[in-house]
KOLVO-65135 format. One record per residue (C-alpha): x, y, z; residue number from 1; residue in three letters. Coordinates in Angstrom, 2 decimals, m for minus. Example, Ala and Ser with C-alpha at 12.3 -4.5 7.8 and 13.67 -1.06 7.14 Angstrom:
2
[site [12.30,m4.50,7.80],1,'ala'],
[site [13.67,m1.06,7.14],2,'ser'],
END
This chain:
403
[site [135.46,134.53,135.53],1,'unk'],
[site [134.15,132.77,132.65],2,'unk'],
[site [133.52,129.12,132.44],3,'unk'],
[site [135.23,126.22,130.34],4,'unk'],
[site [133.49,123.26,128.91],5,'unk'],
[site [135.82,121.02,130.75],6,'unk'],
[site [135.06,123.02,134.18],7,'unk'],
[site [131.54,122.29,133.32],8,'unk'],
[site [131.90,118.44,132.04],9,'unk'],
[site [133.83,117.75,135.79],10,'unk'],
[site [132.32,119.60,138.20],11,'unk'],
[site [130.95,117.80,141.21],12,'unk'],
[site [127.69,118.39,143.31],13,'unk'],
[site [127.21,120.23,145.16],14,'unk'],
[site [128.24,123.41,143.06],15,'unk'],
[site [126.83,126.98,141.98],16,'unk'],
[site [129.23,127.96,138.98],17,'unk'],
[site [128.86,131.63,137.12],18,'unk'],
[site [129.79,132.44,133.83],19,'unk'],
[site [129.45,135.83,133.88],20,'unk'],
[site [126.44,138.31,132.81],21,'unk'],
[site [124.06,136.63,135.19],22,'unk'],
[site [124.26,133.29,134.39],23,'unk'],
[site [124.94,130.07,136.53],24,'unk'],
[site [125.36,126.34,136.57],25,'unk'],
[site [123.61,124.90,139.23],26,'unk'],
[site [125.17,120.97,140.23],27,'unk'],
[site [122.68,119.12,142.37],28,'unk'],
[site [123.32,115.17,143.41],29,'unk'],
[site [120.65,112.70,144.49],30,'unk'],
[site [121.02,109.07,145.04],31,'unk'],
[site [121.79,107.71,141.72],32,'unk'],
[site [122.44,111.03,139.37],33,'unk'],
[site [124.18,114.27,139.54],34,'unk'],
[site [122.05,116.95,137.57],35,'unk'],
[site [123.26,120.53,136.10],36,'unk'],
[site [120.92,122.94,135.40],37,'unk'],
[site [121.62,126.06,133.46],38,'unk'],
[site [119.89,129.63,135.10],39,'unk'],
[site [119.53,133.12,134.20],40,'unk'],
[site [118.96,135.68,137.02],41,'unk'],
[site [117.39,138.85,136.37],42,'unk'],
[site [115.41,141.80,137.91],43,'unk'],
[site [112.18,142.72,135.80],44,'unk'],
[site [109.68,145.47,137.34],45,'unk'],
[site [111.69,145.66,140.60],46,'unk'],
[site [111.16,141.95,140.78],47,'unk'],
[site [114.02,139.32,141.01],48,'unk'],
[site [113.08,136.48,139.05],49,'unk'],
[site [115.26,133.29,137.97],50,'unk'],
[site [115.02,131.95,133.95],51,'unk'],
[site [115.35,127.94,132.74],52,'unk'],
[site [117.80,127.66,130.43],53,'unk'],
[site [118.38,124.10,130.05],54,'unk'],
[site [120.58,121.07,131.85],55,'unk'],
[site [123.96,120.17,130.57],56,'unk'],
[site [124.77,118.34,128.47],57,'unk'],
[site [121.79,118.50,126.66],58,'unk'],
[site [122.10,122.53,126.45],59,'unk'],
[site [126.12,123.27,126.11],60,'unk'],
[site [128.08,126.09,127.18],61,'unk'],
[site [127.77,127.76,124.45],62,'unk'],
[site [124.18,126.84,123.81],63,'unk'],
[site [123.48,128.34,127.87],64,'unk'],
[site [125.43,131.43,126.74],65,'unk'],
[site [122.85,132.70,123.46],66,'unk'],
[site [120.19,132.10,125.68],67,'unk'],
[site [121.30,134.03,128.18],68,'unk'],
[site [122.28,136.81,125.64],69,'unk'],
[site [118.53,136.45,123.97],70,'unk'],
[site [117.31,136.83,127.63],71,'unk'],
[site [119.15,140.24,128.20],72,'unk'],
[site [118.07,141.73,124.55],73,'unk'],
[site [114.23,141.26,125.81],74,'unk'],
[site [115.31,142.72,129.34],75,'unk'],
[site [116.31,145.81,127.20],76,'unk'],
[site [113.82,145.91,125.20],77,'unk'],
[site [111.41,146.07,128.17],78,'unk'],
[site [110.22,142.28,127.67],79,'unk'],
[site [110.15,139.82,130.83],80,'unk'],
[site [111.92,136.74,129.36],81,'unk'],
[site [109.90,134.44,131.18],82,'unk'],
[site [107.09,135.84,130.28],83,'unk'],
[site [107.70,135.49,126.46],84,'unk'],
[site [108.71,132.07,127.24],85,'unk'],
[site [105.52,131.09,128.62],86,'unk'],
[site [103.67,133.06,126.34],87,'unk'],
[site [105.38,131.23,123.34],88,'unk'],
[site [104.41,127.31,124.96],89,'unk'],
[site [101.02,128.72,124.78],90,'unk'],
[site [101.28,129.60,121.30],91,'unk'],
[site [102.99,126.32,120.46],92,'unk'],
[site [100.07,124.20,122.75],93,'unk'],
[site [97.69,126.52,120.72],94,'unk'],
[site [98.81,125.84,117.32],95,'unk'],
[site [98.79,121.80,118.02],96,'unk'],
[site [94.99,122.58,118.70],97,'unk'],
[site [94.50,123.80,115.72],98,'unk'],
[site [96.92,121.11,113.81],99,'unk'],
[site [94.90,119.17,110.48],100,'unk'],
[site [95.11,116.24,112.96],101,'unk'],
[site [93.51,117.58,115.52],102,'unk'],
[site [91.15,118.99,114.18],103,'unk'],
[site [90.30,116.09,111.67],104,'unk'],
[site [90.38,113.36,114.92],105,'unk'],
[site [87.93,116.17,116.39],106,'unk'],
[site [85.53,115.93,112.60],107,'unk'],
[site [85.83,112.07,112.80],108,'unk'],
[site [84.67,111.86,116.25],109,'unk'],
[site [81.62,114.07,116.10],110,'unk'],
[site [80.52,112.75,112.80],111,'unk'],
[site [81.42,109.31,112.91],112,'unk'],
[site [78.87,107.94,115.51],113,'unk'],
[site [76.15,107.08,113.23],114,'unk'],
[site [78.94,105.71,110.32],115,'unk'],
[site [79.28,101.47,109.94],116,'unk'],
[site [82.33,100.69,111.89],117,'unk'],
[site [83.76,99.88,108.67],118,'unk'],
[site [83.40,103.24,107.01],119,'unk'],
[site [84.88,104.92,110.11],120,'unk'],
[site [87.97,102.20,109.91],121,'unk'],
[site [88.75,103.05,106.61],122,'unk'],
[site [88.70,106.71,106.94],123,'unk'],
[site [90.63,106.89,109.82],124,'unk'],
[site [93.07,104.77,107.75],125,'unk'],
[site [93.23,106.87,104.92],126,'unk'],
[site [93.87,109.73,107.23],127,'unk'],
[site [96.28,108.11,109.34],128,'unk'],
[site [98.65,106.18,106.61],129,'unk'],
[site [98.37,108.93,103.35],130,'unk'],
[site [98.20,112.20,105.46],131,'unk'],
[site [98.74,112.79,108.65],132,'unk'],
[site [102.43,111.56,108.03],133,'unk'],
[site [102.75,115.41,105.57],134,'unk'],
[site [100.02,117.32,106.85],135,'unk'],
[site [98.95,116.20,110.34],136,'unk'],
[site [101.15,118.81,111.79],137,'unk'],
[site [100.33,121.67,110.06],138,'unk'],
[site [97.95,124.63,111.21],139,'unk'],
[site [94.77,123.56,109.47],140,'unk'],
[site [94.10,127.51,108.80],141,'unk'],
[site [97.79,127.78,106.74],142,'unk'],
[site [97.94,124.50,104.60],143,'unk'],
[site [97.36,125.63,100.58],144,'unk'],
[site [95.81,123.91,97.95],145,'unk'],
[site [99.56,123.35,96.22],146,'unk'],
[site [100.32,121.32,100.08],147,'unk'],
[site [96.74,119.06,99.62],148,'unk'],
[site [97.48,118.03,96.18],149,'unk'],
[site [101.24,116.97,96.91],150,'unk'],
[site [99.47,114.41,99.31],151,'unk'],
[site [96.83,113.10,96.88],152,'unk'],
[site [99.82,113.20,94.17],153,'unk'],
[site [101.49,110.58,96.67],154,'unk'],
[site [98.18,108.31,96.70],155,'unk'],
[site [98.19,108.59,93.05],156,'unk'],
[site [101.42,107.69,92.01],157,'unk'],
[site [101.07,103.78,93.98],158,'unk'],
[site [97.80,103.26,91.59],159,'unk'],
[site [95.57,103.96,93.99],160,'unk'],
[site [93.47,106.64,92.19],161,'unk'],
[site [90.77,105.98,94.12],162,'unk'],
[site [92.06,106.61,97.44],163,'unk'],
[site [93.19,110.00,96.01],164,'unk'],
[site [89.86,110.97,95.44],165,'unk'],
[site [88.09,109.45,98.23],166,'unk'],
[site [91.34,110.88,100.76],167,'unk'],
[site [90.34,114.27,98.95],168,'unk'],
[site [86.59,113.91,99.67],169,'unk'],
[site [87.27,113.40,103.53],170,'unk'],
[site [89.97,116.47,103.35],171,'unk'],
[site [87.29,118.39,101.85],172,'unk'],
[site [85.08,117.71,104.72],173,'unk'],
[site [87.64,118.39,107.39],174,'unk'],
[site [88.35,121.66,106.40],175,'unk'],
[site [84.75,122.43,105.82],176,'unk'],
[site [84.52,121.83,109.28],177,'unk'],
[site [87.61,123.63,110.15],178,'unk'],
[site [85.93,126.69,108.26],179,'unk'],
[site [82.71,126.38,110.45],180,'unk'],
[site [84.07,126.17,113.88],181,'unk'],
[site [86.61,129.23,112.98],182,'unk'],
[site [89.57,127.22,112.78],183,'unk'],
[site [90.56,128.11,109.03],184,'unk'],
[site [89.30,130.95,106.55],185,'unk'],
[site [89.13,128.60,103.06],186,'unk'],
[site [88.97,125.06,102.08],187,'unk'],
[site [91.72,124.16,99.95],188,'unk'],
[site [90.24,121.16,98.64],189,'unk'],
[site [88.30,123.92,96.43],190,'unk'],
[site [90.59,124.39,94.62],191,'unk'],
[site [91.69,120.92,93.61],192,'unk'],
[site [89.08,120.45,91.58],193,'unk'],
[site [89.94,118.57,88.02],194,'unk'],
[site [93.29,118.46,89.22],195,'unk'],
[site [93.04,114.90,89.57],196,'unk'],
[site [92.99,112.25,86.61],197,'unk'],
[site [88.78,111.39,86.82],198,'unk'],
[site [88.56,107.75,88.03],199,'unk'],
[site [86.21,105.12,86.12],200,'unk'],
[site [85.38,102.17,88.40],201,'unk'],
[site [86.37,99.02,86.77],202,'unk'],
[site [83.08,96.34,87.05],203,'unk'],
[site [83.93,92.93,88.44],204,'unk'],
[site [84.63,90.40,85.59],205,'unk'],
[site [81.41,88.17,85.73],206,'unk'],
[site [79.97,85.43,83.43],207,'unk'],
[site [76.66,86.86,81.46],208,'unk'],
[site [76.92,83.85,79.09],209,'unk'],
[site [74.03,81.01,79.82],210,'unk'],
[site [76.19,78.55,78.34],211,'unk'],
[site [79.32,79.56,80.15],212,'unk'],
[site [76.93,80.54,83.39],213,'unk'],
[site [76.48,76.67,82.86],214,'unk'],
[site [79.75,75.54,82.91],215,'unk'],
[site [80.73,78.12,85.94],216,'unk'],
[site [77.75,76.39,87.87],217,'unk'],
[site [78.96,72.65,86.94],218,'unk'],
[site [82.07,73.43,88.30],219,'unk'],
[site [80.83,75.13,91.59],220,'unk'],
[site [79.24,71.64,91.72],221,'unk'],
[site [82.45,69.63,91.73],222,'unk'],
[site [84.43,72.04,93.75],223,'unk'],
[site [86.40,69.91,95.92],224,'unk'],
[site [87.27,72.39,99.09],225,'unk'],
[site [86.10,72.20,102.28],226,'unk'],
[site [82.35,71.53,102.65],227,'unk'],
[site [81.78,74.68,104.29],228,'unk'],
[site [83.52,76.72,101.71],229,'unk'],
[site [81.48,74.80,99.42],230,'unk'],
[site [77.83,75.16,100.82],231,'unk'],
[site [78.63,79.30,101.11],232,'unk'],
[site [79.69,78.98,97.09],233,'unk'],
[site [76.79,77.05,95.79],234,'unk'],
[site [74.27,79.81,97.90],235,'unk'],
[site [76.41,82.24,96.44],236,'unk'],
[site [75.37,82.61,93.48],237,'unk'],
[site [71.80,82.44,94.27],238,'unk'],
[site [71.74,85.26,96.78],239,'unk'],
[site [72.59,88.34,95.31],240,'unk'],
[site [75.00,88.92,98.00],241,'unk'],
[site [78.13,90.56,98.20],242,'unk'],
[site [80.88,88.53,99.19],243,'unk'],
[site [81.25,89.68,102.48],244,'unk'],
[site [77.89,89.61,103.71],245,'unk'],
[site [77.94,85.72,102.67],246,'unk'],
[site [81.18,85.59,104.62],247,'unk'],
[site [79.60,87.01,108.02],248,'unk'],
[site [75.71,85.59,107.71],249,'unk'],
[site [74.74,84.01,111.35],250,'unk'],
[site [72.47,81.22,111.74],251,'unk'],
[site [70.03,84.12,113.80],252,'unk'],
[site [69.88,85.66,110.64],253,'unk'],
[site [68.25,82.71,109.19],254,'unk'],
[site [64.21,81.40,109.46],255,'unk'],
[site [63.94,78.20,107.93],256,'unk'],
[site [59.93,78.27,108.36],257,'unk'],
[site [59.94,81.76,106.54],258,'unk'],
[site [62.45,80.36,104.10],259,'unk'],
[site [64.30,84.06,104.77],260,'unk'],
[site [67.10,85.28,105.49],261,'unk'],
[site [67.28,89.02,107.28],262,'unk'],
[site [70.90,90.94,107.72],263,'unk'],
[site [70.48,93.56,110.29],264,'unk'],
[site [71.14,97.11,109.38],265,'unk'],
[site [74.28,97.27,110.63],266,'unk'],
[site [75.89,95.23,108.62],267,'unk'],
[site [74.55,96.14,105.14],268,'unk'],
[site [76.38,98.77,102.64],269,'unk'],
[site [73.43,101.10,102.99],270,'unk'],
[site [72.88,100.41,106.19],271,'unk'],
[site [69.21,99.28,105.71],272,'unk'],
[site [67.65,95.54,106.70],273,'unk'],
[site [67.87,93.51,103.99],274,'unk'],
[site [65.23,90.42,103.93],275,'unk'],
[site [67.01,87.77,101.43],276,'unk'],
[site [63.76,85.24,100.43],277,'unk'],
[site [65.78,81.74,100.25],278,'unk'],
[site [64.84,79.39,97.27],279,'unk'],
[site [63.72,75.89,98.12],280,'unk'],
[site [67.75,74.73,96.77],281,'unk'],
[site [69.56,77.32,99.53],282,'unk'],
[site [67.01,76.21,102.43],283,'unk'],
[site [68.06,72.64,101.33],284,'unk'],
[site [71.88,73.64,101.53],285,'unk'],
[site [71.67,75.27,104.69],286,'unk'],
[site [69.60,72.81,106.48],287,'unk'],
[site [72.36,70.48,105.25],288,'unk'],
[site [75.49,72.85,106.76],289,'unk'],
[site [73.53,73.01,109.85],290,'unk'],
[site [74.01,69.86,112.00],291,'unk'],
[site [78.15,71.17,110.95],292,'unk'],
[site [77.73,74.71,111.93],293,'unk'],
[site [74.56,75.21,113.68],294,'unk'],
[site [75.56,75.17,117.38],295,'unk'],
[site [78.04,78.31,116.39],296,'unk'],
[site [77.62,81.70,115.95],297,'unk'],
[site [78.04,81.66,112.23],298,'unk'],
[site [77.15,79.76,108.71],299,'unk'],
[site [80.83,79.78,107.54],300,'unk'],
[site [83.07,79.88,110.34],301,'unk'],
[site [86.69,80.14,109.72],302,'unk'],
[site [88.95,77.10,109.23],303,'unk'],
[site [91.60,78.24,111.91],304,'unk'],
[site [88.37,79.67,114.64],305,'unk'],
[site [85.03,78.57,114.49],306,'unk'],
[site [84.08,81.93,117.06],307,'unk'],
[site [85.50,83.84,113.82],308,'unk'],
[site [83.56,83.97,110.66],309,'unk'],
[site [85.05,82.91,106.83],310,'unk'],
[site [87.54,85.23,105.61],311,'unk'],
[site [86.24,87.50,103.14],312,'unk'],
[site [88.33,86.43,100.35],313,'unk'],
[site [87.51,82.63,100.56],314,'unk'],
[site [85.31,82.46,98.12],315,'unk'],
[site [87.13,84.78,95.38],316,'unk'],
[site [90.17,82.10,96.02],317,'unk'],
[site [87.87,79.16,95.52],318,'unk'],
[site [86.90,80.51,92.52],319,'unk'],
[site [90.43,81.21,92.02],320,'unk'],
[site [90.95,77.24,92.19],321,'unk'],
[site [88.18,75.84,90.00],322,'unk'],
[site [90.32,77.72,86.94],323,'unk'],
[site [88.52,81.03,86.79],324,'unk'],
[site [90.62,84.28,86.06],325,'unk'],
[site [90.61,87.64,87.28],326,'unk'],
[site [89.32,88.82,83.95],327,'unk'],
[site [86.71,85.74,84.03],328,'unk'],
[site [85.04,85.51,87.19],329,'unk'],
[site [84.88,86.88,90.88],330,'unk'],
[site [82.43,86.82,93.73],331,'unk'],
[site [80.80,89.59,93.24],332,'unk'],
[site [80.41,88.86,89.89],333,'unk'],
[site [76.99,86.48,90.81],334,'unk'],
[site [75.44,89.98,91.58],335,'unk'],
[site [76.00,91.08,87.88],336,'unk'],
[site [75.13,87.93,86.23],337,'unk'],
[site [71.95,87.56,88.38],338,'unk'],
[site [70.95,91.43,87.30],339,'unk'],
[site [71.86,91.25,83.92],340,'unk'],
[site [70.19,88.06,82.84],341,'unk'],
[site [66.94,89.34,85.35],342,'unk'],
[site [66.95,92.63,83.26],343,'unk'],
[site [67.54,90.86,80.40],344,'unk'],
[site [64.47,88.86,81.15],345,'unk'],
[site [61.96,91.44,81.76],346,'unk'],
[site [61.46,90.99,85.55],347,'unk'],
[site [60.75,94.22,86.92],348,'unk'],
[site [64.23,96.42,87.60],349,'unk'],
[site [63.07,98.21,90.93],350,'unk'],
[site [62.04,94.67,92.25],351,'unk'],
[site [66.18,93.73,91.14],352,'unk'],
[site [67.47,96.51,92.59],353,'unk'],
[site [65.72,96.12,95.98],354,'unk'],
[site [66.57,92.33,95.95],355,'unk'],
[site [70.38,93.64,95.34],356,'unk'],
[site [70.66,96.20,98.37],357,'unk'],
[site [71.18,98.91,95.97],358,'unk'],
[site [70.17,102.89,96.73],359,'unk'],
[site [67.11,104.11,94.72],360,'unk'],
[site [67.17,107.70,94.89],361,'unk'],
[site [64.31,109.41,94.89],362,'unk'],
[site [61.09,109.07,96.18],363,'unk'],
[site [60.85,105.23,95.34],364,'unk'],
[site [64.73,105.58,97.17],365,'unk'],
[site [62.26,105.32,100.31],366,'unk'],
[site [63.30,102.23,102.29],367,'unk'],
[site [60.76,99.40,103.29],368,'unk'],
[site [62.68,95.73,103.91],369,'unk'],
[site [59.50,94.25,102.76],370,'unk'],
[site [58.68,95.94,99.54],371,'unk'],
[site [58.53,93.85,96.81],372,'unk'],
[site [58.80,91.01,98.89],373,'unk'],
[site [56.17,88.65,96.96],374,'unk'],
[site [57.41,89.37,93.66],375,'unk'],
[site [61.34,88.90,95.25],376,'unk'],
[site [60.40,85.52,96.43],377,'unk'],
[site [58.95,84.85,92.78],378,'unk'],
[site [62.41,86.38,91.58],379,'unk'],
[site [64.82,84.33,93.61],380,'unk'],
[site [62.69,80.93,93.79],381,'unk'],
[site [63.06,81.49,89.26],382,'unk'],
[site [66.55,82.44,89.38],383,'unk'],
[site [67.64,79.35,91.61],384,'unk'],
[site [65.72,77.19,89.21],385,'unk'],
[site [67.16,78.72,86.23],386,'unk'],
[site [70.34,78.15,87.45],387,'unk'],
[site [70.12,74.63,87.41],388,'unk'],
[site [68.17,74.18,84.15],389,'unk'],
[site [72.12,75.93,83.12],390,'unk'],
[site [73.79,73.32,84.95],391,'unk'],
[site [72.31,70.26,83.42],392,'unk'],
[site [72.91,71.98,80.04],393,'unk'],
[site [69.37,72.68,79.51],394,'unk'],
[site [68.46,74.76,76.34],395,'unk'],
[site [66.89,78.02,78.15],396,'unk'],
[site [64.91,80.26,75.74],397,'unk'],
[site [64.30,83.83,77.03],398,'unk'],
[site [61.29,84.85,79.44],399,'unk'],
[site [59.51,87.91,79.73],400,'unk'],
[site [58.48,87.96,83.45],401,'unk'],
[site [56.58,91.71,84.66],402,'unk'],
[site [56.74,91.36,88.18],403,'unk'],
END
């Protein structure tokens, strides 16, 4: 006799209930809970075998009853239902394998050891925030070019035009990788290509102006902050440092009898040691800072933690406060201004460039921390003085310097 709902909703433990065709409740009771579990019995190859089909209320009556009916269409067509069940997990399990997230965690791991943490952070962001969340799922092998550009078209339409490209990039890469370890048969990201608006870095407003480089220095001066903020923004400009390796230098870093200052590979763009030679007027500042900061792990700790170092915005918010505008000035604006009026001056521009961290490609692209180094401490000990001839509102005629 077949079963009602309200048999099933009431039924106490311990019980064995058929509906008919094979299939049974099954009411067990322990200590706290009384469980119902839905089964189909069937014979397969002379076999008797028992089939899952779910516990109540979860799976209803009716729910338990087209299972059961799916179960007796394999039977007759000569398919063991459990088997297909099983054999269907697998397939699911198997397809998760091969999901873009899987697969790109799998890229990232393997290729990430010998990235900067950084680079590896921000990857694994851009993956995890702008595309994972639509495509993480998905069979790496199945997703189409029209699927990858919906993605970037999401990145895009916030502003962030970069990110589209760079997210692109590291998609490009992870199927790449899919495509050599058999996992897909294309890369989609192919396709894509010109279908995104081309993106023109904007340069970082800076001061080129000797009588407004003047004026900028004047003020850096009189800046009235804390006197740790304002030792790391008078050094800044003299440096030819990006803002965040200012933000993170350590006092190990620094060699007050070499009058140098060397940042570890790790912690450079290019991943290089950079030597920094220190003009007399930043030797003077930090030996100055020290007695503050010198028994700590860094230059410019932060104001809430001195085991932290300064934030890496401090000093584009001091500037900030001394007037200056996004369109006038930011901190790594003293990089431009220092290579621009350098160039302008005839120093040598492979000397510059090494002095700035940048990649030379090329031959010359190969790395030596020293090279240069004499001429770079001729550089930087002239730039520090030319910056306060500016200050005092000196008259400065060009130089033509061939380092």
């Amino acid at each position: 006799m077949a079963l009602t709902e309200l048999q099933v909703k009431n039924v106490k433990a311990p019980a064995k209930l058929s509906d008919g065709g094979s299939l049974f409740l099954l009411v067990t009771q322990n200590k706290t809970k009384c469980s119902k579990y839905w089964r189909f019995q069937y014979r397969f190859a002379g076999k008797q075998d028992s089939m899952a089909l779910g516990v109540y209320p979860d799976v209803s009556l009716l729910d338990a009853r087209a299972g059961r009916d799916a179960a007796r269409k394999m039977l007759r067509d000569g398919i063991d239902p459990n088997a297909a069940k099983k054999a269907s997990k697998a397939a699911v399990v198997a397809l998760n394998q091969d999901s873009f997230e899987i697969v790109a965690r799998e890229w990232l791991s393997k290729f990430s050891k010998n990235w900067k943490e950084s680079h590896t952070r921000t990857s694994l962001s851009r993956l995890v925030n702008d595309v994972f969340p639509w495509l993480g799922a998905r069979p790496v092998g199945e997703i189409e070019a029209p699927e990858l550009l919906a993605v970037l078209r999401r990145i895009e339409s916030r502003g962030a035009l970069s990110s589209a490209h760079r997210s692109l990039a590291i998609c490009g890469q992870i199927f790449r990788y899919a495509l050599a370890t058999g996992r897909a048969k294309r890369d989609p990201s192919a396709d894509l290509k010109g279908a995104l608006p081309p993106h023109r870095g904007k340069r970082l407003a800076t001061i080129v102006d000797p009588v407004k480089i003047g004026q900028l220095m004047r003020d850096i001066g009189n800046y009235k902050g804390s006197f740790v903020v304002r030792c790391a923004l008078n050094i800044a400009p003299m440096v030819f440092l990006r803002p965040i390796e200012i933000s993170r230098a350590e006092w190990t870093e620094i060699n007050f009898e070499l009058a140098e200052w060397r940042i570890p590979e790790e912690k450079m763009k290019m991943g290089k040691t950079h030597i920094i030679p220190l003009p007399t007027q930043a030797v003077a500042i930090l030996r100055e800072l020290h007695p503050l900061t010198g028994d700590g792990r860094y230059l410019f700790p932060n104001i809430r933690t001195s085991t932290q170092h300064m934030a890496g915005n401090t000093l584009l918010a001091a500037i900030r406060s001394m007037g200056y505008l996004p369109h006038e000035m930011t901190a790594h604006g003293f990089r431009h201004m220092a290579s621009t009026l350098l160039n302008e001056q005839g120093f040598n521009a492979d000397v510059i460039e090494r002095q700035l961290a940048h990649k030379i490609s090329g031959v010359r692209g190969v790395y030596n921390a020293a090279e240069y180094l004499p001429e770079r401490k001729r550089i930087m000990q002239h730039w520090a003085d030319y910056l306060d001839e500016l200050a005092v509102g000196a008259k400065i005629l060009p130089i033509s310097r061939n380092c």
